[in-house]
C-alpha positions in Angstrom: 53.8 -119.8 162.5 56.5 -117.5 161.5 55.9 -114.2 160.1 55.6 -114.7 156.1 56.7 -111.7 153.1 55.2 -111.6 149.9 57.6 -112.9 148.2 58.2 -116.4 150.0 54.1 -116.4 149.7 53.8 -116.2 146.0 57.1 -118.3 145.3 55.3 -121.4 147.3 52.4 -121.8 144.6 52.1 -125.4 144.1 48.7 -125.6 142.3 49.3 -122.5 139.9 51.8 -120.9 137.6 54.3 -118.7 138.4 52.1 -115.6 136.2 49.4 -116.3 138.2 51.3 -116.7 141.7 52.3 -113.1 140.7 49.1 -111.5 140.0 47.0 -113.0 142.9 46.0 -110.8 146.0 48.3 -111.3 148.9 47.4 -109.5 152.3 48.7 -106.2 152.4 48.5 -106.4 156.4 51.0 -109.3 156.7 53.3 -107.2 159.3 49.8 -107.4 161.5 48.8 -110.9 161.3 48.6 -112.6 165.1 51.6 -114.9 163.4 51.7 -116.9 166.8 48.4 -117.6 166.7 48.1 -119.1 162.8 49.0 -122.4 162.1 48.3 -121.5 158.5 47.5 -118.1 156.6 44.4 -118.5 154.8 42.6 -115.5 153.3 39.8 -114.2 150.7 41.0 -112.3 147.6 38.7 -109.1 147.9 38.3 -108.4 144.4 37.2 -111.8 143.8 35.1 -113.3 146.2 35.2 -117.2 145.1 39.3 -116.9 145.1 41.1 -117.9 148.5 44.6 -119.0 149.1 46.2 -120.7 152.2 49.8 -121.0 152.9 51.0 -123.2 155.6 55.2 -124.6 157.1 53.8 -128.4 156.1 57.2 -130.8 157.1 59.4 -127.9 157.2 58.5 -126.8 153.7 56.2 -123.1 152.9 53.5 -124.7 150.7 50.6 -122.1 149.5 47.5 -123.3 147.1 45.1 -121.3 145.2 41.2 -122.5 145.8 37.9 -121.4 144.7 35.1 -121.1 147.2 31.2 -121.8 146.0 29.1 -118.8 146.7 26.5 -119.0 149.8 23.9 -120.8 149.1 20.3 -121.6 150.7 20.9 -124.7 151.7 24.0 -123.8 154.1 21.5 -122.0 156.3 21.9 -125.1 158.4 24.7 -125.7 160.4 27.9 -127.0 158.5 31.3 -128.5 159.6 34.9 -127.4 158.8 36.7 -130.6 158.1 40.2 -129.1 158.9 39.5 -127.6 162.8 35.8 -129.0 163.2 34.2 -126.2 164.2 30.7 -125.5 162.9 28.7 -122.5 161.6 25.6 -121.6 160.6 26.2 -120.4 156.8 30.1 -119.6 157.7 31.6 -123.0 155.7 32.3 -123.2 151.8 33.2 -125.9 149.6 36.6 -125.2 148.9 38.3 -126.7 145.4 41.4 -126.9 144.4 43.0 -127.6 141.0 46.0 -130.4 141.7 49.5 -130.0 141.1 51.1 -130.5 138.1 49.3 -132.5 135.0 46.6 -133.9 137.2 45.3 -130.3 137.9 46.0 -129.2 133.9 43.9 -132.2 133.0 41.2 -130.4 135.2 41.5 -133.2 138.6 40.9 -131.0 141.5 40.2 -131.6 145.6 37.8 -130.4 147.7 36.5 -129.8 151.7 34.5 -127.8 153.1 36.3 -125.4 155.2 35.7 -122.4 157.4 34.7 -119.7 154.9 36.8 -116.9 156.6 40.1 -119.3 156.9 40.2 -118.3 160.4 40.4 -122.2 161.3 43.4 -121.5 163.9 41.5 -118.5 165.5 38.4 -120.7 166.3 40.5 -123.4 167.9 42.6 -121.2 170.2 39.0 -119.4 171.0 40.6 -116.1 169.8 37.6 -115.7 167.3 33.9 -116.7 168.1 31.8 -118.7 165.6 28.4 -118.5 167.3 26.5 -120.0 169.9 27.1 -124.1 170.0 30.4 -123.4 167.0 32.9 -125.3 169.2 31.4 -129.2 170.4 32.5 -129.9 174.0 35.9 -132.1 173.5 38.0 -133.8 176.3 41.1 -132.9 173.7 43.9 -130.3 175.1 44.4 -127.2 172.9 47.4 -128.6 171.9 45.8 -131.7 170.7 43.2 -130.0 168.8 45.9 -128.0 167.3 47.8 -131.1 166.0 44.8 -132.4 164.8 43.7 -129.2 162.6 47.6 -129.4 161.3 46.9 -133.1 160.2 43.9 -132.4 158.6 45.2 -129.3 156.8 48.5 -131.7 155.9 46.2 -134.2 154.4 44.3 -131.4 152.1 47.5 -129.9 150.9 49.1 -133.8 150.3 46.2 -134.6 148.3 46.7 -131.1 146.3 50.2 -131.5 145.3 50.0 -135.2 144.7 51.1 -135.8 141.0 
């Protein structure tokens, strides 16, 4: 992934308006990122908790959504799967929900998965960041194929989010 400013971050809302694309957190370490290693940016806003926000190149376009993350609860002391790059944790993956685009999300219609709760989805795949003991099931895939197929599933999210 290319190295992303500010700017083209909070311009590529599609799920919010343009007051609220300016007020939102955005990473103040973008210049340090491991850009070659992200497929996506996702991240946490630190002064609230439940907000996160990924911004991915989806067919050539920047496209970033706002999504609220449920809070850890008992039952995800089991071990969960991220539905975007499949690997699985032991409390690490929230429900992540995300108002639609346009009317659909003012009527209140939103999307959901479950997702890494760190958005580090890219760093687990290229085994640049450890989830734990069993996190990554043996595959016969090539990195490259997993790759693609975290892409797709991230692609099918954010279709489903800017659907009208």
């Amino acid at each position: 992934m290319r190295p992303l400013t500010e700017r083209e971050i909070r311009t590529a809302f599609v799920n919010c308006t343009k007051g609220e694309a300016k007020r939102l957190s955005v990473p103040r370490d973008l210049a340090e990122r491991p850009w070659d290693d992200l497929d996506f940016l996702g991240w946490r806003d630190p002064q609230a908790p439940d907000r996160a926000y990924l911004a991915a190149e989806l067919d050539g376009r920047l496209t970033a959504v706002a999504l609220r993350a449920t809070g850890a609860a008992s039952w995800q002391a089991r071990r969960s799967m991220c539905s975007l790059c499949l690997t699985t944790h032991t409390g690490g993956v929230s429900l992540m929900a995300a108002a639609k685009a346009g009317r659909a999300g003012q009527q209140g219609n939103s999307v959901g998965a479950y997702i890494c709760s760190d958005l580090a989805c890219p760093l687990y795949v290229r085994g640049k960041k450890d989830a734990g003991v069993g996190a990554r099931l043996p595959e016969s895939l090539t990195l490259e194929e997993k790759i693609r197929r975290t892409v797709t599933n991230l692609t099918a999210f954010v279709a489903r989010i800017a659907a009208h």
